[in-house]
Residue, then its C-alpha position, 0 to 999 in steps of 0.5 A: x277620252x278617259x272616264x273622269x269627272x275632270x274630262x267631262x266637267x270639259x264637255x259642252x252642253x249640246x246635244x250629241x251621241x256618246x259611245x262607252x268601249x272596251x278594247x276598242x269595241x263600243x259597249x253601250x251607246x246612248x244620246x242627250x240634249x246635253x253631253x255634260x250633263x248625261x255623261x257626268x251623271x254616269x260618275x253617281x255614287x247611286x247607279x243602278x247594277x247594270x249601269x254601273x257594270x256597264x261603266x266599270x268595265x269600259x275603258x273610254x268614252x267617245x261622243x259626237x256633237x249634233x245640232x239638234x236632239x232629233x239629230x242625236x236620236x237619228x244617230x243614235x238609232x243608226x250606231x245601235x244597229x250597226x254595232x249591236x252594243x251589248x249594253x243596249x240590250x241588257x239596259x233595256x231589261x230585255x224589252x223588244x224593239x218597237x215598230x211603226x207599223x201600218x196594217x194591211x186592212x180594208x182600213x189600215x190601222x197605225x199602230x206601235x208594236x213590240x217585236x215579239x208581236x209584230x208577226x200577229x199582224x197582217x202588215x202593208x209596212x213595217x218602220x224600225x226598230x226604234x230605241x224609245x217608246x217616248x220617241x215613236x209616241x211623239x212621232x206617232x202624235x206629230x202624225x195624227x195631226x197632220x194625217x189622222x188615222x185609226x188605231x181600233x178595230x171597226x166598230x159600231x159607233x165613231x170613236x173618241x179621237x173621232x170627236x177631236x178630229x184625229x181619227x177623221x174619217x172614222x172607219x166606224x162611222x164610214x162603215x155605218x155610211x149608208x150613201x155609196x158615193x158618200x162612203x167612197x169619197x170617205x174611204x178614199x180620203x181615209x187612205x189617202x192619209x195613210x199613204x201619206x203617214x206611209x210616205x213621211x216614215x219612208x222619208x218621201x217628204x218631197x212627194x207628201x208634200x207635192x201632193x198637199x200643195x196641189x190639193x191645196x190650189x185645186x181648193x183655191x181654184x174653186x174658192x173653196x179658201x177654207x178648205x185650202x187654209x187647213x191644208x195650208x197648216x198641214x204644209x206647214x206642220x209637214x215643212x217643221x217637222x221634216x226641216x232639213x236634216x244632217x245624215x247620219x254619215x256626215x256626222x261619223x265621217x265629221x265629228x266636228x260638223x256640229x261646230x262646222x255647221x254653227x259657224x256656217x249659221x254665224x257667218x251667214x247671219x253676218x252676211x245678211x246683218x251686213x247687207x241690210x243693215x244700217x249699222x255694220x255689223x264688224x264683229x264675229x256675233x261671238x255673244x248673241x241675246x234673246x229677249x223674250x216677255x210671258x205674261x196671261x193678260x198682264x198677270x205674272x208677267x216675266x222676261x227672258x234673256x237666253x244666251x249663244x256663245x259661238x252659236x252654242x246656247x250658253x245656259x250658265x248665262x241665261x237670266x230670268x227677269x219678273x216685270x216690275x213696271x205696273x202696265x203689265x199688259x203694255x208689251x212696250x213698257x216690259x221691253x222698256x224695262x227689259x233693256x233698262x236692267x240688261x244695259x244697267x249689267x252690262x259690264x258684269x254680263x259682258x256686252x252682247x255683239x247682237x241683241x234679238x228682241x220676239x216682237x215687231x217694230x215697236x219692240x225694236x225701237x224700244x231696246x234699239x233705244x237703250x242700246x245705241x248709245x253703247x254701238x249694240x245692234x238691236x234686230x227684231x224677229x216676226x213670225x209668218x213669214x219668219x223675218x228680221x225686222x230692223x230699227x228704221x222698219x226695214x222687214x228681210x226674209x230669213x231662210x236657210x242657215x239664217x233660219x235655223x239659228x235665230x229660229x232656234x234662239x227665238x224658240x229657246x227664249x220663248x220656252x225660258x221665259x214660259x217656265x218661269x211664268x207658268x211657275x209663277x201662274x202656279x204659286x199664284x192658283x194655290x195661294 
């Protein structure tokens, strides 16, 4: 498309890969959880020199829908290398890349190293470059949950992430073990971890997890449950962050597949409403709701209603909702007065086809209350294992594509609710 605001005022608010070009060439390429928003911030009066060169030398804008904000970087990462744009140097103020790499020592340490740097290191596995040091960090932490490891040099005394059980086992304190077998049982867990670290950047998700499931029923075997349960957790981390992914190349050879796969979501949401609900459900789930309630043990309480038109989130449409009933701790009564104010707008917020309440049977009941008379099909969703949960008690697994989007639906109903909450919290501590 051409560079106007007419177009990108057009543009959908989902996360994607944009690419700027000039005679047919792509010149800068970047990412956004929100197309409409990055792009049309390119059209600022204030820009800086670079930027604004960049912009006004390309012709023309293209961009990719994705379904997730780690889809775009993954895209993201792979367009740069394989083009090379020239602005995505230039931008950069000539900052190196950064890596992941995991040295080669008696314990390997994991560390984020510029490429300038990367040849003082005597290095067992390199992974990137990477366009963001805000990414690597969050990758970085992700996996010091799961696999702690060390990133110092041997030492004297155990280090400070030591204590917080992110450097665990401490090369230091097992270098300081006296007892033999003791500090081979240590040295071998210390490297397991960073076999596994290893693994999860290569992306052998299936072979860490493997390894951790067994472990895992080797602990249970010898009733040794707490020990199977913090690997449990692990499984569980590893199974959220490594989540089916779309390769890089389905998205290039279809620019639609965002929209693809939201419809492949809506209709297999549909199926399972269908097949074991007592309501059908005839309609397309064209408008879906989340309602979601915060509150510190009844202090600041506030409620959320996040929007999906089509399976895209609908932010125009969200509403942020300050409980006024005097139980504020009754997660009952706040829902009560959630579907009182939601059915008393309904003509002019439009009728919802599916309404998702966070909470179980209880919560259910209460806006399937509210709603029935208007023929609006109310589903709860539980965590542990995720499942809907229906008004006449009837609980159904959600997996698959089911999953992905009451999953995402439910966790964007939790964070909306949450920020108006902690604001709340705050103007509260500082009066």
């Amino acid at each position: 498309m051409e560079i106007s605001k007419e177009n990108f005022l057009k543009l959908p608010e989902v996360p994607g890969v944009y690419t700027f070009w000039k005679d047919g060439s792509p010149i800068y390429i970047g990412k956004s959880v929100n197309l409409k928003s990055r792009l049309n911030s390119y059209l600022a009066v204030t820009l800086g020199v670079k930027t604004a060169q960049m912009v006004t030398e390309a012709e023309e804008v293209t961009y990719i829908e994705v379904t997730s904000d780690l889809e775009s970087l993954l895209l993201e990462s792979y367009l740069i290398k394989k083009h090379k744009p020239k602005y995505n140097i230039v931008l950069k103020d000539d900052k190196h890349a950064l890596y992941i790499v995991i040295t080669n020592e008696e314990f390997p340490r994991v560390l984020s190293v510029r490429k300038l740097l990367i040849d003082d290191f005597k290095l067992k596995a390199s992974f990137g470059p990477f366009p963001s040091s805000t990414n690597v960090k969050t990758i970085l932490k992700l996996l010091r949950k799961l696999f702690p490891y060390s990133d110092h040099k041997i030492g004297k005394k155990p280090c400070l992430y030591s204590h917080i059980g992110l450097c665990n086992p401490c090369p230091n304190a097992i270098n300081a073990t006296k007892d033999l077998e003791i500090k081979k049982s240590l040295t071998a867990k210390y490297r397991k971890n960073i076999s596994h670290i290893k693994n999860v950047l290569s992306r052998k998700f299936n072979t860490v997890r493997k390894s951790l499931v067994s472990e895992m029923n080797k602990y249970s075997l010898k009733q040794e449950y707490e020990a199977a349960s913090i690997i449990r957790e692990k499984v569980k981390l590893l199974d959220y962050i490594t989540q089916e992914r779309i390769s890089e190349q389905k998205f290039l050879e279809n620019p639609n597949l965002a929209e693809d796969v939201r419809r492949e979501e809506l209709g297999m949401l549909k199926k399972l409403l269908q097949t074991h609900s007592s309501f059908l459900i005839s309609n397309s789930l064209h408008r879906i709701e989340c309602f979601d309630i915060a509150h510190l043990s009844g202090v600041s309480a506030t409620a959320s209603m996040v929007v999906l038109v089509n399976g895209e989130k609908e932010n125009s449409e969200y509403r942020h909702f300050k409980i006024r009933q005097t139980k504020r701790q009754s997660d009952y009564d706040s829902m009560r007065e959630m579907a009182k104010r939601r059915i008393k707008n309904l003509a002019r917020w439009d009728k919802p086809d599916l309404i998702i309440v966070d909470g179980g049977l209880g919560q259910v009941k209460v806006f399937h209350e509210a709603c029935k008379i208007f023929d609006i099909p109310v589903v709860g969703i539980a965590k542990h294992p995720d499942r809907l949960i229906f008004p006449d008690g009837l609980k159904v697994r959600l997996t698959g594509k089911s999953l992905s989007l009451v999953s995402r639906i439910r966790d964007e109903a939790h964070r909306f609710a949450r920020r108006l909450h902690h604001k709340l919290i705050s103007k509260n501590l500082l009066a």
